[in-house]
C-alpha positions in Angstrom: -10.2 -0.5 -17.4 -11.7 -4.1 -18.1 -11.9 -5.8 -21.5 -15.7 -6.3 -21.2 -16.6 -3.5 -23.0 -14.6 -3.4 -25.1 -15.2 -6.8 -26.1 -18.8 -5.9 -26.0 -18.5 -3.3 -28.9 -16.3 -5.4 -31.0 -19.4 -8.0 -31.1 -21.2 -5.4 -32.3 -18.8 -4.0 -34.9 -18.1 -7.9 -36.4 -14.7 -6.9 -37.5 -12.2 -9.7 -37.6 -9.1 -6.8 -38.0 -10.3 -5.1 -34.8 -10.8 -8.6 -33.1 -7.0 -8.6 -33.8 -5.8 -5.7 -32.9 -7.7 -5.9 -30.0 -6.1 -9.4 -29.1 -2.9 -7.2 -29.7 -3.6 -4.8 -27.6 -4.6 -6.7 -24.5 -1.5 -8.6 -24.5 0.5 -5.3 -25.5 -0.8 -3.7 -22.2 -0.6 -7.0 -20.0 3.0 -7.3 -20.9 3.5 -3.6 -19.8 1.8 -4.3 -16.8 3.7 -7.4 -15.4 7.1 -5.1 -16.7 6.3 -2.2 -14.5 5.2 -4.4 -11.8 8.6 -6.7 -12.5 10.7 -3.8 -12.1 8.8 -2.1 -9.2 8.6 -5.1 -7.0 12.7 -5.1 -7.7 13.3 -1.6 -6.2 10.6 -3.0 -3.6 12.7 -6.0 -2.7 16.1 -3.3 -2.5 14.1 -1.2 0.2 12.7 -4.0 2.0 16.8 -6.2 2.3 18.0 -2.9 3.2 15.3 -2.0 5.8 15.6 -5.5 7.2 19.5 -5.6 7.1 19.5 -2.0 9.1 17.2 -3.7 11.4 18.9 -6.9 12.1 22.6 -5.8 12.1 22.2 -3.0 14.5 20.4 -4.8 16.7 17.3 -2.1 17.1 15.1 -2.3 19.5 13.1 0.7 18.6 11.5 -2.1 16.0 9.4 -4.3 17.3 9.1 -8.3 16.1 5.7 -7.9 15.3 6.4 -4.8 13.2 9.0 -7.0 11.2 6.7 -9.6 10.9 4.0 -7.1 9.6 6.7 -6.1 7.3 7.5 -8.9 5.6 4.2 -9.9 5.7 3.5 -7.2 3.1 6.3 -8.1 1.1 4.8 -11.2 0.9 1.4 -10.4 -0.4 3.1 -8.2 -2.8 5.3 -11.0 -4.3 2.1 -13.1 -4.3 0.5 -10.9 -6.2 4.0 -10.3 -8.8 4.1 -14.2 -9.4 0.3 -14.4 -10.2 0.8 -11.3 -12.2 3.6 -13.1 -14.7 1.5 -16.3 -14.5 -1.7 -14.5 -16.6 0.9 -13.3 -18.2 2.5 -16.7 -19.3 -0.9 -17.8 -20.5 -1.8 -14.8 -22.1 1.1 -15.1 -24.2 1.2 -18.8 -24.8 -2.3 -19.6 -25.2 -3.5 -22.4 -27.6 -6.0 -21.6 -29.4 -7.4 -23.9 -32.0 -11.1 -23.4 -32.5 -13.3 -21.5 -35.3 -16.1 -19.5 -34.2 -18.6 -18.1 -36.2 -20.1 -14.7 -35.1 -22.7 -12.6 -37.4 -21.8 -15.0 -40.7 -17.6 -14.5 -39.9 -15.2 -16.8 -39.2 -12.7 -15.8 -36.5 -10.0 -18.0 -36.6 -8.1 -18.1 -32.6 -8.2 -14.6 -32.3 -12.1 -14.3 -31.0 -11.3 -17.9 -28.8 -8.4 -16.1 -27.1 -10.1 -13.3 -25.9 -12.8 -15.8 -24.4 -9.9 -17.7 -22.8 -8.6 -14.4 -21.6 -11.4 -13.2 -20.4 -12.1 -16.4 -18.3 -8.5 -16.5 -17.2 -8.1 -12.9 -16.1 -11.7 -13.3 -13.7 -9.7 -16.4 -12.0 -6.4 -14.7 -11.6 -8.0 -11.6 -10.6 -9.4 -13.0 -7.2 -6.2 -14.0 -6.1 -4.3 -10.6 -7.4 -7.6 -8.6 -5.8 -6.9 -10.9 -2.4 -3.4 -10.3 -2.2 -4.0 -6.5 -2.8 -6.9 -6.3 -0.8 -4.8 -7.8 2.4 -1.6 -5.7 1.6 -4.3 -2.6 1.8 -6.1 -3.8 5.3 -2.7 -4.2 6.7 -0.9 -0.9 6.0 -4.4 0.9 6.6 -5.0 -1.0 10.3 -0.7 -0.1 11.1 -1.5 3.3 10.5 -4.9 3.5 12.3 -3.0 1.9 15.0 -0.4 4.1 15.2 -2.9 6.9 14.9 -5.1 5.3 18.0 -2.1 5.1 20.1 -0.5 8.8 19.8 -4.0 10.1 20.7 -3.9 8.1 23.7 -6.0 5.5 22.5 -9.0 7.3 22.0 -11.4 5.9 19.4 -13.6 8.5 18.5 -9.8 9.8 16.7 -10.0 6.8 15.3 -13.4 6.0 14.2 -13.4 7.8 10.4 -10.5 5.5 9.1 -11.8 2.4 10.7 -15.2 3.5 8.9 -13.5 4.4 5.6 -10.8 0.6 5.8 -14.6 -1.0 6.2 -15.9 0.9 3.7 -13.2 0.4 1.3 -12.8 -3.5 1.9 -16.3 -4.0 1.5 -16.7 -2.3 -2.2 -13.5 -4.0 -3.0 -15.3 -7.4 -2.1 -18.4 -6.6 -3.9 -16.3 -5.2 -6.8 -14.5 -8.9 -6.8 -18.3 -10.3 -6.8 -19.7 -8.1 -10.3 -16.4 -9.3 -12.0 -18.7 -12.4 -12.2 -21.2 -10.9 -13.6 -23.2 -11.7 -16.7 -24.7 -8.2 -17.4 -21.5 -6.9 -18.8 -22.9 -3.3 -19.6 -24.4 -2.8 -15.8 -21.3 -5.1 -14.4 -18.8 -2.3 -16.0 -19.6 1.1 -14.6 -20.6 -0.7 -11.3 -17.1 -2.1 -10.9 -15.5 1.5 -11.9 -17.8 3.3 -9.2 -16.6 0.7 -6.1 -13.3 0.8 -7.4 -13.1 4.7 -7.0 -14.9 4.3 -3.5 -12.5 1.7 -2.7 -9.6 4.0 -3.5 -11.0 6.9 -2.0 -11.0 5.2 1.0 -7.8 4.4 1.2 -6.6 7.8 0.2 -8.8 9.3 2.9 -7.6 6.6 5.8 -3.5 7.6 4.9 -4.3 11.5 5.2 -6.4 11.0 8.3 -4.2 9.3 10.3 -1.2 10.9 9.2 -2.5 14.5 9.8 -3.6 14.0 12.9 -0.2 11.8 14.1 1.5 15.4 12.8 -1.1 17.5 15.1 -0.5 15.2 17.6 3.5 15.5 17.7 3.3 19.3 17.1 0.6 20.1 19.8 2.7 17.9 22.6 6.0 20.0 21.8 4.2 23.4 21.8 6.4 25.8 23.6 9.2 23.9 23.8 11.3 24.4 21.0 14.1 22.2 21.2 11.6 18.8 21.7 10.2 20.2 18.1 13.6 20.1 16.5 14.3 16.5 17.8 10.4 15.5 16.3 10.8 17.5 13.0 12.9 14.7 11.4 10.3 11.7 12.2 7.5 14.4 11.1 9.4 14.3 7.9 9.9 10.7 7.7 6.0 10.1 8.1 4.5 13.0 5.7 7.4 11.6 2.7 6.0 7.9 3.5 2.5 8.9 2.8 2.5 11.0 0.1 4.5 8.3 -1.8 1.3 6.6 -1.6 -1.3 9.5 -1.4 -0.1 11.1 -4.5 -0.3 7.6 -6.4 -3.7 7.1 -5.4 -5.1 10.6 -6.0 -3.4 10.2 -9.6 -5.2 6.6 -9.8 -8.8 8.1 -8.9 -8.5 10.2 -11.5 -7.4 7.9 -14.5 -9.5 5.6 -12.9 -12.9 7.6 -12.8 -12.0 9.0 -16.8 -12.1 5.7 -17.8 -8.6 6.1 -18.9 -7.1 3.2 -20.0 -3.5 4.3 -18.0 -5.1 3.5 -14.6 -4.0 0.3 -15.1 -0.1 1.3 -14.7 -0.8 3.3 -11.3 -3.3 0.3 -10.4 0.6 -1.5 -10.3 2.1 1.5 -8.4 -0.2 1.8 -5.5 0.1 -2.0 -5.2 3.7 -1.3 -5.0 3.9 1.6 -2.9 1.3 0.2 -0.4 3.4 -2.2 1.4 7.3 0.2 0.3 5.5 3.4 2.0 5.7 1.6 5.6 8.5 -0.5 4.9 10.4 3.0 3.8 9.1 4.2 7.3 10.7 1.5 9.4 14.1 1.3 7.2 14.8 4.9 8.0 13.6 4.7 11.8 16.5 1.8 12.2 18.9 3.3 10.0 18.2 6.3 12.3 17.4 8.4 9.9 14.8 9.2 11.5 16.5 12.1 14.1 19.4 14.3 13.7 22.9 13.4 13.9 23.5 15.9 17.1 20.7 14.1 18.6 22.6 11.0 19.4 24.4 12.9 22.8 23.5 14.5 25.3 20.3 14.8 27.6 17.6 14.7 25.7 14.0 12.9 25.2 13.8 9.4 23.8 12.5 9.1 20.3 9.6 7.7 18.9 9.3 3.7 19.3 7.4 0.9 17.5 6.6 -0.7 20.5 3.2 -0.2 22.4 3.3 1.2 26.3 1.5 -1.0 29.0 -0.2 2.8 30.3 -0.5 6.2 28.6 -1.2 9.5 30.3 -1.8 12.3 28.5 -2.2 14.7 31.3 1.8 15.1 31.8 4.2 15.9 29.8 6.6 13.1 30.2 3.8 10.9 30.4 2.7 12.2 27.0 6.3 11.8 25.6 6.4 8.2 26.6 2.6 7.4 24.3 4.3 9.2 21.6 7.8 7.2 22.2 5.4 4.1 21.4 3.2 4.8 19.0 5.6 6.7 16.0 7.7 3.6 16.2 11.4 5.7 16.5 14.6 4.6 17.9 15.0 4.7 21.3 17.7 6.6 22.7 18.7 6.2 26.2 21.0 8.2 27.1 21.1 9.3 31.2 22.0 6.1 32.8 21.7 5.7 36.5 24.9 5.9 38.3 26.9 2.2 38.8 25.1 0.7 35.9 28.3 1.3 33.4 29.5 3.3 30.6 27.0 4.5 28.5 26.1 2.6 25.5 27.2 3.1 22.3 25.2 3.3 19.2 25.6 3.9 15.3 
């Protein structure tokens, strides 16, 4: 929820006590804010060292560079985002405020000049915290899409709802961003709430697209054969816990959000949080091979699921289909029939 209104109906009460409870309570719940986000961007920067140490130390090649990249790419944004976070913060808390204002024949004394400054303050810091989430969103939205694209053998009509819905979304953020500017407080207010419920909505419906059909994908290619299902039911597993860590966050947030409930602002900071943990989560456990079961490591059996793209993919054999999926899950790969004369087989952990 915004301050605007608020603000708006404290102009029309002329109370200086609810002028400053209300200073009270804006930096009661900023300071909550920036605490949750503090200690979720903690547990983020755990997951993201181990992830990354798993990654680097055993040498994986099932993760690609570019994924990493991606990866800390996120963890970037989201640490942007933390540090602007605690800066409104800093001013919020710290702010001079020196000025007497009259307002229908009363005095307010600071209180009514702070919530100006804060009000000024928070549009400028929110374009930068709205970039930062906004690019964190495109990005995990366009990896799964991605991924989604390339198990179906990069056929876009698969593909064309989530690439509609990431447009759609991106575009009401943007034009959310713009009526934050606004003058026309009352029409600015329940404009912003409707585009940021589309916004989210769009997100929540590009994760459980892509994700359900990455599922049909895997389980109609290992139809009939049972023992290619048990080697894929651990990745399935990996990829449904990843996005309902975000899903059920954002079907939470919609909610709150659309109520007008003032607690949408604390899973506002979760789904920022989870947006850019729910692929890193994906990638630790594919390269701490997690990912497949522990029996799966000998023998004669299919590679796993890669990060990597394939130069061709043919969906009109089986192997051929196994290879696209090898690529597009991003999974370790496990090679374990070696040609004769080219050495012991390799060892992994």
């Amino acid at each position: 929820m915004s301050l605007k209104t608020d603000l708006l109906e404290l102009l029309d009460s002329g109370d200086e006590r609810s002028f400053e409870n209300f200073a009270l309570q804006i930096r009661d719940n900023k300071l909550n804010e920036t605490t949750e986000l503090a200690l979720l961007h903690g547990i983020y920067t755990g997951i993201i060292s181990v992830a990354l140490w798993n990654i680097f130390n055993k040498k994986s090649r099932s993760i690609g560079r570019i994924m990493v990249a991606i990866t800390i790419l996120l963890y970037i944004a989201t640490t942007v985002n933390f540090f602007l976070n605690l800066t409104f913060l800093r001013y919020l808390l710290f702010a001079d405020a020196k000025k007497k204002i009259h307002y229908n024949g009363v005095l307010f004394v600071e209180i009514f000049y702070v919530i100006l400054l804060t009000l000024k303050m928070e549009r400028r810091f929110d374009i930068g915290i709205s970039i930062t989430a906004v690019m964190s969103t495109v990005i995990a939205d366009s990896i799964m899409i991605w991924r989604c694209w390339m198990v179906w053998g990069r056929h876009w009509p698969i593909v064309l709802l989530p690439i509609l819905c990431l447009i759609c979304g991106f575009v009401c953020r943007i034009l959310d961003m713009i009526t934050g500017f606004s003058v026309n407080l009352p029409l600015t207010e329940g404009l912003s709430v409707s585009l940021l419920v589309i916004y989210i909505s769009c997100i929540l419906a590009t994760t459980l697209w892509c994700t359900t059909l990455i599922v049909i994908r895997i389980l109609t290619i290992t139809r009939g054969a049972n023992d290619r299902l048990r080697d894929y039911h651990r990745i399935i597993e990996v990829l449904v816990e990843s996005s309902a860590l975000h899903s059920v966050t954002l079907i939470i947030y919609i909610a709150l959000e659309a109520s007008h409930n003032m607690a949408s602002n604390y899973f506002d900071t979760l789904a920022a949080i989870t947006t850019g943990v729910a692929p890193t989560l994906l990638i630790g456990r594919v390269a701490a091979g997690h990912a497949r079961p522990d029996d799966s490591w000998e023998g004669s059996i299919m590679s796993s699921l890669r990060f990597e793209a394939h130069p061709q993919a043919d969906a009109e054999t089986c192997s051929q289909i196994d290879s696209m999926v090898d690529d597009d899950l991003e999974a370790q790969s496990i090679q374990v029939d070696e040609p004769e004369g080219i050495g012991a087989e390799k060892k992994r952990i």
